[in-house]
C-alpha positions in Angstrom: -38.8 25.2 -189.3 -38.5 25.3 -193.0 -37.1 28.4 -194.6 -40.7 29.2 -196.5 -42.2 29.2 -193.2 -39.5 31.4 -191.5 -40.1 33.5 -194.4 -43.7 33.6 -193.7 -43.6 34.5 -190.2 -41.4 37.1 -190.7 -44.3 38.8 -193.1 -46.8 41.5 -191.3 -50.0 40.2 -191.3 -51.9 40.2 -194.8 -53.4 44.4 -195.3 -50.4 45.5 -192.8 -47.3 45.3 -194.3 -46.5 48.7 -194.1 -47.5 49.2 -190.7 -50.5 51.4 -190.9 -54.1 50.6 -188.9 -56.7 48.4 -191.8 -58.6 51.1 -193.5 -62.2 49.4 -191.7 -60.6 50.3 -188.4 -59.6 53.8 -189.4 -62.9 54.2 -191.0 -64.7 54.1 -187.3 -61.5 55.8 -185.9 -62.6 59.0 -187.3 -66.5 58.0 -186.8 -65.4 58.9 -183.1 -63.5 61.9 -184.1 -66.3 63.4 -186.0 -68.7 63.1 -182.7 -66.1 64.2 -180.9 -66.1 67.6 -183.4 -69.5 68.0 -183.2 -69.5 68.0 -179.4 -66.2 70.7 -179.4 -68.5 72.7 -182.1 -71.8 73.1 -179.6 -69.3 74.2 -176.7 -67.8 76.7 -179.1 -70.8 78.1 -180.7 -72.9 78.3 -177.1 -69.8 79.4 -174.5 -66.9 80.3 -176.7 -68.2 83.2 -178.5 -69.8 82.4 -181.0 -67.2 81.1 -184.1 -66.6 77.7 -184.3 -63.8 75.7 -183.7 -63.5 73.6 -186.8 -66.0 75.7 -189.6 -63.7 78.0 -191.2 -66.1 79.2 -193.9 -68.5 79.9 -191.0 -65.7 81.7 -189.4 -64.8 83.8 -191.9 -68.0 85.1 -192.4 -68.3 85.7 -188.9 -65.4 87.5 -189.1 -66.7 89.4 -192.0 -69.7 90.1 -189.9 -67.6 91.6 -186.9 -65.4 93.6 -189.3 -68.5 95.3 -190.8 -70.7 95.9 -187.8 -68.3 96.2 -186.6 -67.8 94.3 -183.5 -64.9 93.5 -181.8 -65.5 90.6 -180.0 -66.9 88.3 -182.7 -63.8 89.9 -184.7 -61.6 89.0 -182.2 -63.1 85.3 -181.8 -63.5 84.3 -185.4 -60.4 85.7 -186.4 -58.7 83.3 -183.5 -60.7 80.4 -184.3 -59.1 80.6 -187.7 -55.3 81.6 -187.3 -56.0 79.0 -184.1 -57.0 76.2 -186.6 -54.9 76.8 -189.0 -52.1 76.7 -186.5 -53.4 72.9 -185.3 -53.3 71.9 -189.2 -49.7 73.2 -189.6 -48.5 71.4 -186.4 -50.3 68.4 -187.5 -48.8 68.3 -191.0 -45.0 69.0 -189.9 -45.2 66.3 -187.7 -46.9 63.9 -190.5 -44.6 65.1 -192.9 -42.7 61.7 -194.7 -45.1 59.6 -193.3 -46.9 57.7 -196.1 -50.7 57.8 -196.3 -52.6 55.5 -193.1 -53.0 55.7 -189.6 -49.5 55.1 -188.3 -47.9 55.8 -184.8 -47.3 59.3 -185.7 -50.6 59.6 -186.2 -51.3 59.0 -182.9 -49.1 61.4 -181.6 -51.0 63.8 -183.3 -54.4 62.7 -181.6 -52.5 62.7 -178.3 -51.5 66.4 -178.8 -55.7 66.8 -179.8 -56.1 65.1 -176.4 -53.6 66.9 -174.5 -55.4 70.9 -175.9 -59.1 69.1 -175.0 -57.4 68.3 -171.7 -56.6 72.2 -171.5 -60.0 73.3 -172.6 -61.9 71.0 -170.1 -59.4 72.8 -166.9 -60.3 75.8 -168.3 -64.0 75.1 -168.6 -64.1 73.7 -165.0 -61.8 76.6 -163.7 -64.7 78.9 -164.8 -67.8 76.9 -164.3 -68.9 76.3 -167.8 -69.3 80.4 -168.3 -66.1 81.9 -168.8 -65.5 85.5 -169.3 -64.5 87.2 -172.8 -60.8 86.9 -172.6 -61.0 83.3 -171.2 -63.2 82.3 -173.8 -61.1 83.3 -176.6 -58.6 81.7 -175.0 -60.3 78.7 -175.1 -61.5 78.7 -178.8 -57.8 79.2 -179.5 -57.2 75.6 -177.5 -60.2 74.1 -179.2 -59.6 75.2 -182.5 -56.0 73.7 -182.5 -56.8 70.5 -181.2 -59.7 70.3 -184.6 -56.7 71.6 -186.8 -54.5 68.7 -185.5 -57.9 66.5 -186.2 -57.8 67.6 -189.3 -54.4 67.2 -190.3 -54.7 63.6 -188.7 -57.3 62.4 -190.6 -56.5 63.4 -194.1 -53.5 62.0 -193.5 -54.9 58.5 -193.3 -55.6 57.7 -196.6 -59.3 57.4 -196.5 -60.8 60.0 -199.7 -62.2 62.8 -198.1 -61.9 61.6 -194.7 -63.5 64.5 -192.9 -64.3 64.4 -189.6 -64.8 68.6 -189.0 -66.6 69.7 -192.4 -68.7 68.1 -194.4 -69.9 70.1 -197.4 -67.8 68.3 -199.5 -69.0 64.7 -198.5 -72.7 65.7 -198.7 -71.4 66.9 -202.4 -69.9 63.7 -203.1 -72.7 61.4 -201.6 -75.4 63.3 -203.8 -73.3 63.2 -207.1 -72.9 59.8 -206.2 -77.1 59.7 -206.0 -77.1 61.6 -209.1 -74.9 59.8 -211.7 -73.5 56.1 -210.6 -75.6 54.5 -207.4 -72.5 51.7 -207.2 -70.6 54.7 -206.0 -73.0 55.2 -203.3 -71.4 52.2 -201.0 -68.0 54.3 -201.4 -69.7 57.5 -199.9 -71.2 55.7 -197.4 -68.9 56.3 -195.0 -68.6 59.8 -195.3 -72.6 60.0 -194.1 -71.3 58.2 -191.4 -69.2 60.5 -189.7 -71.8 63.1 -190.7 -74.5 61.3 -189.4 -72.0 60.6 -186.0 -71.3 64.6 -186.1 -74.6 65.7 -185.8 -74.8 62.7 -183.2 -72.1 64.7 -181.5 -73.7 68.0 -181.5 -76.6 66.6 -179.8 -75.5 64.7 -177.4 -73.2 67.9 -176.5 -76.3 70.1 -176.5 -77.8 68.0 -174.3 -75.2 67.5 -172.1 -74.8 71.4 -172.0 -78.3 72.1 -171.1 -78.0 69.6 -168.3 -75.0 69.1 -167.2 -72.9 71.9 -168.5 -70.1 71.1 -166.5 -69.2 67.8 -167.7 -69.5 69.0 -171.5 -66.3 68.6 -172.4 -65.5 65.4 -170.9 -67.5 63.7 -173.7 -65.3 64.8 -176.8 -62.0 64.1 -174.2 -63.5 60.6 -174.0 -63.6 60.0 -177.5 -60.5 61.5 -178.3 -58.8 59.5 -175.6 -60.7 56.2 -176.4 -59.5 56.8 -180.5 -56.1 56.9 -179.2 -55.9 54.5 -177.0 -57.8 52.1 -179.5 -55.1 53.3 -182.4 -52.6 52.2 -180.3 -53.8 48.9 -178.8 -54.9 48.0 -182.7 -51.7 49.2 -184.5 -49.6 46.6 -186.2 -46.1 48.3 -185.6 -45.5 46.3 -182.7 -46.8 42.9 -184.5 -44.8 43.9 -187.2 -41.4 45.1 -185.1 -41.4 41.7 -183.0 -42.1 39.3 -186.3 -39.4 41.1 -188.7 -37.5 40.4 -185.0 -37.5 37.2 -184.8 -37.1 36.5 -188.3 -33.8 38.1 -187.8 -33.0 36.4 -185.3 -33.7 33.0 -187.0 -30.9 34.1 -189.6 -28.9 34.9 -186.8 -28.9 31.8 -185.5 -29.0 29.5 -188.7 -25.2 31.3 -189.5 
C-alpha cells in the first residue's frame, strides 16, 4: 500500500474528523428528544403538580402565582421544578465542559444520565399507580426536571443554532423573522419547526396515552431517550475514527 493511501485510510471519514455525530443525524437526534419533552411535560402538568418540567418562564410564573395567593404547594412545585432544572443544566454543562461543539461520546453520557432520572420517574410512577401523593409528586418533578436540564444542556451543546428541544419561543421567533425578512432563511429554520412540530407530537401522544393507559405514560419518553442513545452510540464515529488512526499507526510501526 502506497504511503498516500495509508495516509488516507488513516483519515476519519469526510464531515467526521473530529469525532462528533453529522449534523443531519443530530438534527433527528433531538427530533426524538423534543417528543420525548413534550411527553415528560403532559405527565408533569396533569400528575406532577402542576409546573412543568422543562418551561421555566411558565414556572416562574407559577411560582409567582403560589407566592401571591398564596399557595404552598404550587410554590413548592414550581419552585422545585426550577432549582430541579437548573440543577440538570449545571450537571450537564460540567460534564460537557472542554468538549468542542457536536454530539460526541460525552454527550451521550449525558443522555444516559437523562435516561437513568426517566428510569427513576417511571419506578416512581408505577410504585404509585400513575397518582402519586403531594410529597411524591414533587419528588418526582424534581427527577423529571433534571433529566430536561441535562436535555438541555446536551443539546445546545451540539452545535446546531438554537437547538431546542424543551422551549420553543425562540425558534417560533426565528422561523417568523425568517417569514418576515429573507424566505432563503426559511430552509435554515426549518428544523427548529421540526422538533416543535415533534413536541407537540409528544404531548399528544402522552395525553393520549395518559387518558388510556396512564400507567405506561412514561415508558414512551424512556423509549425515546433510550432509542436516542443507543442510536448516538451505534452512529458515532469515535470508534471508526479510534480503529483507523489505529492502524495507521501501526502501519508506521511496522514500515520502521
Amino acid at each position: 500500500m502506497s504511503t498516500e493511501a495509508r495516509g488516507l485510510q488513516g483519515q476519519p471519514v469526510a464531515g467526521r474528523r473530529d469525532g462528533a455525530l453529522s449534523r443531519r443525524v443530530v438534527t433527528r437526534l433531538l427530533v426524538l428528544l423534543a417528543a420525548a419533552a413534550g411527553c415528560v411535560d403532559v405527565m408533569a402538568v396533569s400528575r406532577l403538580g402542576g409546573p412543568f418540567a422543562s418551561v421555566i418562564t411558565g414556572n416562574l410564573i407559577q411560582l409567582g402565582r403560589g407566592l401571591a395567593i398564596p399557595n404552598r404547594h404550587l410554590a413548592a412545585s414550581a419552585s422545585t421544578a426550577v432549582a430541579s432544572y437548573a440543577v440538570g443544566v449545571a450537571i450537564g454543562t460540567v460534564v460537557l465542559r472542554g468538549s468542542p461543539p457536536g454530539w460526541r461520546l460525552r454527550t451521550c453520557v449525558v443522555a444516559s444520565v437523562e435516561l437513568l432520572l426517566l428510569v427513576g420517574v417511571l419506578a416512581g410512577w408505577l410504585i404509585t399507580s400513575g397518582s402519586p401523593g403531594t410529597g411524591q409528586a414533587i419528588f418526582l418533578l424534581a427527577l423529571a426536571a433534571a433529566a430536561m436540564g441535562l436535555q438541555s444542556a446536551a443539546t445546545l451543546s451540539t452545535g446546531v443554532p438554537e437547538a431546542s428541544t424543551t422551549y420553543m419561543t425562540g425558534t417560533l421567533t426565528s422561523f417568523m423573522r425568517a417569514v418576515a425578512t429573507d424566505p432563503h432563511l426559511i430552509g435554515a429554520a426549518g428544523a427548529g419547526i421540526a422538533r416543535s412540530l415533534s413536541l407537540l407530537a409528544g404531548a399528544v401522544i402522552g395525553a393520549l396515552i395518559l387518558e388510556f393507559a396512564p400507567s405506561w405514560t412514561p415508558v414512551f419518553p424512556v423509549v425515546l431517550v433510550a432509542g436516542t442513545v443507543v442510536l448516538g452510540a451505534a452512529l458515532s464515529p469515535w470508534k471508526s475514527t479510534k480503529f483507523r488512526s489505529g492502524g495507521k499507526n501501526h502501519d508506521e510501526h511496522t514500515q520502521l
